[in-house]
C-alpha positions in Angstrom: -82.7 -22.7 -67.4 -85.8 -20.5 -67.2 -87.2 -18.8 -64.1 -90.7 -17.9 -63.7 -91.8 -15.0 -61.0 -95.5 -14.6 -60.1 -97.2 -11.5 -58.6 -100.8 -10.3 -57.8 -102.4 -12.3 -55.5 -103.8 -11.0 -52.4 -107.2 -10.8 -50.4 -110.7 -9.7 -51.8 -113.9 -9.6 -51.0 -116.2 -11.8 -53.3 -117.4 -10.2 -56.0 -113.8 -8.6 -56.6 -111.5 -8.2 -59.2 -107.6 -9.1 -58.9 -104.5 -9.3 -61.6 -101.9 -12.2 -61.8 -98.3 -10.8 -63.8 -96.3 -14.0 -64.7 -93.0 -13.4 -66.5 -90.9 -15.7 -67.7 -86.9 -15.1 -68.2 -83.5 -17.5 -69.2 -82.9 -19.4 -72.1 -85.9 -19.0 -74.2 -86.3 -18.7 -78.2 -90.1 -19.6 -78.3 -92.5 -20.1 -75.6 -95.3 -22.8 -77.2 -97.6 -22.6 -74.1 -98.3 -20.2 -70.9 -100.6 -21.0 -68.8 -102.2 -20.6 -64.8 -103.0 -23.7 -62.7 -104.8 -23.3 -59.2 -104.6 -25.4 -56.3 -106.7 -25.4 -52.8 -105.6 -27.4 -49.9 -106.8 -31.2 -50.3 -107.5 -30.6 -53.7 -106.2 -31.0 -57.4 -104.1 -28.4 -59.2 -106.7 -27.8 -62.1 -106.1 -25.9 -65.5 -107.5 -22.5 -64.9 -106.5 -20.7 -68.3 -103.6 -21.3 -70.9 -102.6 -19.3 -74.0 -100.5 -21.3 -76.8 -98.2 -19.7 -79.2 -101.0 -18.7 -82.1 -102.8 -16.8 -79.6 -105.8 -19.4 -79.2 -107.3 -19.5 -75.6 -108.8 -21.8 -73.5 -110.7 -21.8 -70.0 -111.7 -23.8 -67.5 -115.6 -24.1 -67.0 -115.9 -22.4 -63.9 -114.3 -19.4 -64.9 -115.6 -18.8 -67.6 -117.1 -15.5 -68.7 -115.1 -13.9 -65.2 -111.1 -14.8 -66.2 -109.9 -13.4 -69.1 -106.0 -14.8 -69.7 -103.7 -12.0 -71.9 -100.2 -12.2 -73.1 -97.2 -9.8 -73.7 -94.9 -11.4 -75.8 -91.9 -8.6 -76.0 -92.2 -9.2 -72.3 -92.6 -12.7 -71.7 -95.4 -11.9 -69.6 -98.6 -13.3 -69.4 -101.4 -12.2 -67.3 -104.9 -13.5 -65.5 -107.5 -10.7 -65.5 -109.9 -12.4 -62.4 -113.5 -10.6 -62.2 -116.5 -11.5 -60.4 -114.6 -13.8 -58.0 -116.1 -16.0 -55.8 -114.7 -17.9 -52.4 -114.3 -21.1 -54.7 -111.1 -19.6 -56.2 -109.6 -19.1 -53.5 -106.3 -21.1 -54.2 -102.6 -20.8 -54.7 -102.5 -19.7 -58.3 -99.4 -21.9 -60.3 -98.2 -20.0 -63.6 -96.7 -22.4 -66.3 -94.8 -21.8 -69.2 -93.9 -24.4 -72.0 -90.5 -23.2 -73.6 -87.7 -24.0 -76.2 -84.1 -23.1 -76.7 -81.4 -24.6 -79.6 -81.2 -27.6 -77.3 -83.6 -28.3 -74.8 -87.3 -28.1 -74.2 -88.6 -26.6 -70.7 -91.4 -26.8 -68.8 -90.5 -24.3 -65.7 -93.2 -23.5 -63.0 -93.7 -20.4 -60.8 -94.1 -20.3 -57.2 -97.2 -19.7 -56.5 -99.3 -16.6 -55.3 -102.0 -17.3 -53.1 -105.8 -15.6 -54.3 -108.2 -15.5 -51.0 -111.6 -15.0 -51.5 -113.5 -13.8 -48.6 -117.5 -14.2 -48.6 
């Protein structure tokens, strides 16, 4: 089984800056994807940023330019860098992580840190 632990979110002030952690832990001999999803009340959860095992990035439009997603791999940690931020990402903020062992793939999900956004 793998566990996934958030951390970072809080309250800011638009125009602020804030730091998601995600690690991952368990039974895990490659991670092929890690990624942060966001979801605000009555709306989708939407791909915000994923890394995949190469190193290759990719970003959701509104983001950008601001969010800059960063990996540790002796640590099983990856991170979201959020700059410039804007009351439209306020959301719970969903961290991802696409994993294999000898026997089993896994696709384990945090849960959840909430990023307020305060005009």
């Amino acid at each position: 089984q793998v566990q996934v632990v958030e951390s970072g979110g809080g309250l800011v002030q638009a125009g602020g800056s804030l730091r998601l952690s995600c690690q991952a832990s368990g039974n895990i001999l490659s991670i092929n994807f890690m990624g942060w999803y966001r979801q605000a009340p009555g709306k989708q959860r939407e791909l915000v940023a994923g890394i995949i095992s190469g190193g290759s990035t990719n970003y959701a439009e509104s983001v950008k330019g601001r969010f800059t997603i960063s990996r540790d791999n002796a640590k099983n940690t990856v991170y979201l860098q959020m700059n410039s931020l804007k009351p439209e990402d306020t959301a719970v903020y969903y961290c991802n992580v696409k994993s294999s062992d000898w026997y089993k793939n896994s696709d384990a999900w945090g849960q959840g840190t909430l990023v307020t956004v305060s005009s």
